[in-house]
C-alpha positions, 0 to 999 in steps of 0.5 A: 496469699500475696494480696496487698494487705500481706504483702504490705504486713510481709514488708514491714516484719520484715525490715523489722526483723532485719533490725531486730537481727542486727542488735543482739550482735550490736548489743553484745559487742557494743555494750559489752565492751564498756560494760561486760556480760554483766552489763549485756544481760541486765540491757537484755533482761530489763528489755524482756521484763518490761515487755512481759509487764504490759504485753497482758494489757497489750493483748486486751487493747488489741482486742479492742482496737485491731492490732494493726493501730497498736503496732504502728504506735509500738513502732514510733516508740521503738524509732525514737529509743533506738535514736536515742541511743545512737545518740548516745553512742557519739560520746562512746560510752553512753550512761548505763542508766539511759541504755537501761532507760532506752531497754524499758521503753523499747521493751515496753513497745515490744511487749504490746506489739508482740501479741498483735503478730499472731493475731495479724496474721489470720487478718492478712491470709487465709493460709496461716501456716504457710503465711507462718512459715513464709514469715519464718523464712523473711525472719531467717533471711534477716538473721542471715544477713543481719548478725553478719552485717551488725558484727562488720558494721560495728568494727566499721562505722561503729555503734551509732550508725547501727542503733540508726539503722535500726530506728530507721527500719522501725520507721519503714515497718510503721509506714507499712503498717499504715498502709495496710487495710483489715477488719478492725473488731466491735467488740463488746463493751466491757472493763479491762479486768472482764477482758483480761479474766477472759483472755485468761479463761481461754488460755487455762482451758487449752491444757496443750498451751499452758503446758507448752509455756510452763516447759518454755519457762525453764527452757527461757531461764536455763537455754534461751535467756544466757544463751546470747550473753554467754556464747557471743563471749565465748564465741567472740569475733566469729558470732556475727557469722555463727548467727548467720548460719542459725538464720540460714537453717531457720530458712531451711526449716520455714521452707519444710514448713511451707511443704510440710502439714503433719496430722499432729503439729506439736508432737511433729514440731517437738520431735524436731526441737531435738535438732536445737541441742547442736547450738548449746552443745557446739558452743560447749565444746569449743568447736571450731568455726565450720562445725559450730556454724553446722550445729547453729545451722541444724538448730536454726532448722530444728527451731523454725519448724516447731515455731511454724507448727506451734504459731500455726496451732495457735491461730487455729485453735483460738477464736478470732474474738479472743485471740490477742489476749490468749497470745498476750498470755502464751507470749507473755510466760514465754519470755518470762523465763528469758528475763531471768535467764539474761539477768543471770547470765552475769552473775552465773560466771562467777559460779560456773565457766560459760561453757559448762553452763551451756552444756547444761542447756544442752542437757535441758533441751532433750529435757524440754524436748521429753517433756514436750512428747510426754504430755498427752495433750500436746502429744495428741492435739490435731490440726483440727480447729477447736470451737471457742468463742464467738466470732468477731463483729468486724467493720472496715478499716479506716 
């Protein structure tokens, strides 16, 4: 699996990763000290909107081009807007419409690079779930060290110094990607609307994907999307070390993953989400610092497998040819539920204690957990792969 090509793709997410991990915490402390929740969930909400905005297009540009080129451009984006705001934060309270600015480009970025990641992935190695979890194991390292690092960076250097080392580490993962050779696909000609129908064909025939995001819906709006915004004010001056424990189980959970290939992955992977309902419900209860580190700990665990067992499913059941676009897709109403989620967020205080509200994500996690168990199509699908579409034609890379 090490060849040159993964190795290479396996630096760049991971120096990309270990930003990524850096700005929720970033984020929540910087923003949310000049501009509250509020201002924290709309940053957020309005990064996830204009990420799903163009991920669709994203997918079919992918398909055409390889999703190598379009994730070196996504990154030169992501060194410039984070640069920016950095800027930005040497006047100490930056302008609330250029931090919203910075979110839609930023967002926009990451909305076409997010479905190029799966399609990679196959491109680099000929193992994909163990390729996925080792990938899942470098994520969870960089969310064991960088909400810990963010938190004492912010109370050190301050928010410049972290919004600069998260340009940079966009700036390493493109160098990287520049480095790395694969096939670049041929494909036939067609119009954008002809690729993004058929990109949508192949995900309305998989009944276990489309099921999964519809239940992703409600877990983004009513678990994921608040879940930053509500339990870092919750938790306060510990979250940087509350994350570094989630990071530490989603390494426990990738290593599983690596060892572990069950007949059924979905009904494995959904069985171990139930694990997850220890991060909302620790917060809700106001434990204290050792246990809500074990609660993020086992839900760290909890969510890397299904993310293995469900990324894993994915690459294997689409084809080659398509697959970009059927991410684009998936990826696409997976977050859709978080936009909305994050921008409620604020308002929803106004309503409903924090802590009540995450006990009630609590409660929607053995929902969606239910849910996931009881649908027969995502209960029964096996690791065999499913015939769709044709192969690539692929070229060598320039």
């Amino acid at each position: 699996m090490w060849t040159r090509s993964f190795a290479l793709y396996f630096g760049a997410r991971t120096i990309s990763l270990l930003g990524d991990a850096m700005m929720p915490v970033a984020s929540a402390l910087a923003i949310g000290k000049v501009y509250g929740i509020a201002g924290v969930g709309f940053v957020l909400a309005l990064w996830t909107a204009s990420a799903v905005l163009v991920m669709l297009f994203g997918g079919v540009v992918a398909d055409r081009i390889g999703p190598r080129r379009l994730m070196i451009g996504a990154d030169v984006v992501r060194v410039v807007t984070q640069a920016v705001v950095a800027v930005a934060f040497l006047d100490g309270a930056p302008p609330f419409a250029l931090l919203l600015a910075m979110a839609f480009l930023s967002g926009m970025a990451a909305g076409v690079f997010e479905p190029c990641v799966n399609g990679m992935v196959p491109l680099v190695a000929e193992d994909a779930q163990r390729a996925n979890a080792t990938l899942k194991i470098a994520e969870a390292v960089t969310q064991l060290v960088g909400p810990a690092l963010a938190g004492i960076l912010v109370v050190a250097t301050g928010p410049v110094f972290v919004y600069t080392v998260d340009a940079a580490t966009f700036l390493v993962s493109a160098v990287c990607l520049v480095l790395v050779r694969v096939a670049v696909p041929t494909p036939e000609p067609s119009d954008v609307l002809s690729d993004l129908r058929r990109g949508w064909e192949e995900f309305k025939a998989r009944s276990w994907m489309w099921s999964v995001i519809l239940v992703w819906v409600f877990w983004g709006v009513l678990v994921v999307g608040p879940y930053v915004p509500l339990s870092s004010q919750v938790i306060g001056a510990d979250y940087g070390w509350v994350m570094a424990a989630l990071g530490l189980g989603t390494v426990l959970g990738g290593l599983v993953a690596i060892r572990l290939k069950p007949r059924r992955p979905l009904a494995a992977g959904a069985v171990a989400l139930i694990g997850y309902v220890a991060v909302p419900l620790s917060v809700a209860l106001g434990l204290p610092l050792p246990l809500l580190m074990a609660g993020h700990l086992l839900g760290g665990c909890a969510m890397a497998f299904w993310s293995v067992m469900w990324s894993t499913t994915v690459q294997t059941q689409v084809a080659p040819d398509v697959l970009n676009r059927v991410n684009a897709y998936q990826v696409a109403g997976s977050v859709a539920g978080m936009a909305v989620g994050q921008a409620l967020a604020g308002p929803v205080t106004a309503l409903v204690e924090p802590r009540v509200f995450m006990l009630g994500s609590a409660l929607v996690t053995v929902g969606v957990v239910t849910a996931l168990l009881v649908i027969g199509p995502v209960r029964r699908l096996g690791r065999r792969p499913q015939a769709s579409g044709s192969g690539p034609v692929t070229v060598p890379a320039r």
